[in-house]
C-alpha positions as MATLAB code, in Angstrom:
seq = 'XXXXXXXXXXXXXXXXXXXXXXXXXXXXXXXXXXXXXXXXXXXXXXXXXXXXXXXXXXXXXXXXXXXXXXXXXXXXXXXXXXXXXXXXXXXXXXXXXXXXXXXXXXXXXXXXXXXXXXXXXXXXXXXXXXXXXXXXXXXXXXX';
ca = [
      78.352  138.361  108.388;
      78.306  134.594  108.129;
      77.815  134.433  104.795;
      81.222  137.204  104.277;
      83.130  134.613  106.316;
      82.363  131.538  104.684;
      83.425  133.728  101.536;
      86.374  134.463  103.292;
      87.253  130.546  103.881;
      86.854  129.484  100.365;
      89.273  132.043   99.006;
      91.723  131.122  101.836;
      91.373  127.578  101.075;
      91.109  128.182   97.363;
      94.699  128.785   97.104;
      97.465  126.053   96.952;
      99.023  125.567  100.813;
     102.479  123.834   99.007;
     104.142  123.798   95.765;
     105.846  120.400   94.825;
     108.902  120.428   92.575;
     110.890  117.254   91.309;
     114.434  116.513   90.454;
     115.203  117.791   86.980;
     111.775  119.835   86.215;
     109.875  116.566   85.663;
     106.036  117.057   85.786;
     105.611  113.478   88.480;
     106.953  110.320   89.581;
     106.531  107.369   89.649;
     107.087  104.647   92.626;
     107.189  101.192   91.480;
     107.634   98.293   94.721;
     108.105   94.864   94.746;
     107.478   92.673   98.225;
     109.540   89.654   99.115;
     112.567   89.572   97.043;
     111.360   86.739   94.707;
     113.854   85.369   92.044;
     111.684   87.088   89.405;
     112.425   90.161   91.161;
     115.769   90.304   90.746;
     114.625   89.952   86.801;
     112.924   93.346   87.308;
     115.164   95.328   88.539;
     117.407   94.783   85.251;
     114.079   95.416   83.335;
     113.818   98.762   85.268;
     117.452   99.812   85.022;
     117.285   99.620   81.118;
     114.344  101.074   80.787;
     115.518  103.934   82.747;
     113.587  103.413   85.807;
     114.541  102.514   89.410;
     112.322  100.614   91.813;
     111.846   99.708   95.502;
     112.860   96.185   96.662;
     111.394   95.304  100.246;
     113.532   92.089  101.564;
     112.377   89.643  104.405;
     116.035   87.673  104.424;
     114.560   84.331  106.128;
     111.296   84.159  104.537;
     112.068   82.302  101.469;
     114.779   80.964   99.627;
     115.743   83.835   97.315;
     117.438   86.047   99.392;
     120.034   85.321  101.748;
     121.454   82.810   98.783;
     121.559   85.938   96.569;
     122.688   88.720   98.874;
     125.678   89.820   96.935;
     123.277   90.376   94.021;
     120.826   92.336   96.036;
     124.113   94.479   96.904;
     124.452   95.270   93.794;
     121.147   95.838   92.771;
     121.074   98.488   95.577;
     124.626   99.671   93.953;
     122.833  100.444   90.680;
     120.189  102.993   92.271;
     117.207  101.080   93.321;
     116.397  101.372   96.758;
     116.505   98.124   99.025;
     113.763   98.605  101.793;
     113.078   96.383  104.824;
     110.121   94.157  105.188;
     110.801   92.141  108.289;
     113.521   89.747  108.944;
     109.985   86.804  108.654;
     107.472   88.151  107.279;
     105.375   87.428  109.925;
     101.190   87.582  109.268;
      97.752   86.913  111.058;
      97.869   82.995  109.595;
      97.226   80.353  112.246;
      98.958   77.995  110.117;
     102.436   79.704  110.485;
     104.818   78.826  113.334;
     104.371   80.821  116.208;
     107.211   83.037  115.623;
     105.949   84.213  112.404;
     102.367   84.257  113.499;
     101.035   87.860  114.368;
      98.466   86.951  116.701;
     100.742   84.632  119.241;
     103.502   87.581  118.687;
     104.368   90.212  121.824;
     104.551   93.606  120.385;
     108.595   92.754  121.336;
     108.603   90.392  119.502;
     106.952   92.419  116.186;
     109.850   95.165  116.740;
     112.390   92.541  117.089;
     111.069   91.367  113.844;
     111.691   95.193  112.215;
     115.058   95.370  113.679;
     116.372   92.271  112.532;
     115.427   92.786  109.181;
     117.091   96.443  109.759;
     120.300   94.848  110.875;
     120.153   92.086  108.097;
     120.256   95.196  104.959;
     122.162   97.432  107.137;
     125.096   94.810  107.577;
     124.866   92.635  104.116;
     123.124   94.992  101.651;
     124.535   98.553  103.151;
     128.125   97.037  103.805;
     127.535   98.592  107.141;
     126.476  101.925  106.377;
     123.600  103.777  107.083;
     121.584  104.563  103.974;
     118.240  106.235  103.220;
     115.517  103.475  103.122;
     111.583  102.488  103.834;
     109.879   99.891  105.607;
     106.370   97.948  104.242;
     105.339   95.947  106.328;
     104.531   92.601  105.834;
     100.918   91.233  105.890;
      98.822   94.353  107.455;
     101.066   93.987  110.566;
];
């Protein structure tokens, strides 16, 4: 009897619980993400878009220099079918040499969400124009 049951389980188990289909018959995808919003990023996306391709940008407006300055061309990256995902409004990571509001371990767990929503509200408002628009979050630094 034990032995007809295990039997039993590998056939059960044997057999595909799911079938996966993409868009237009393709065989896979392909994800391909970029952190930060670096200048050379912005490089990349234009690499992408000729090649066919779209990628995932994850901004952190105030944690460099190459965003906020450049918002009207991460609009339009976003315009051209990449997706524009949120990674924090500061990036904030487990480094005692960061000021405490970007430094995870002095950080409230309010004070992490704020961190989430205000880098929601930042692409909702500048990237988005407002709307609400599919998107994912990475976060920054193994928060």
């Amino acid at each position: 009897m034990c032995c007809l049951a295990f039997i039993l389980v590998a056939q059960v188990t044997a057999q595909p619980c799911f079938s996966l289909t993409w868009k237009d018959g393709k065989r896979a995808a392909l994800s391909i993400s970029y952190d930060d919003g670096f200048a050379s990023q912005r490089s990349a996306a234009s690499v992408l878009k000729t090649a066919g391709f779209r990628g995932t940008f994850y901004l952190a407006p105030t944690a460099g220099p190459d965003v906020i300055p450049h918002t009207q061309e991460w609009r339009q990256i976003s315009e051209e079918g990449h997706e524009i995902g949120n990674h924090s409004m500061r990036h904030p990571c487990n480094d005692n040499n960061l000021p405490e509001r970007r430094n995870l371990r002095l950080m409230t767990w309010q004070q992490v969400a704020d961190e989430v929503n205000d880098g929601e509200g930042w692409i909702v408002k500048y990237i988005f124009n407002g709307e609400l628009k599919d998107h994912t979050y990475a976060y920054p630094c193994s928060i």
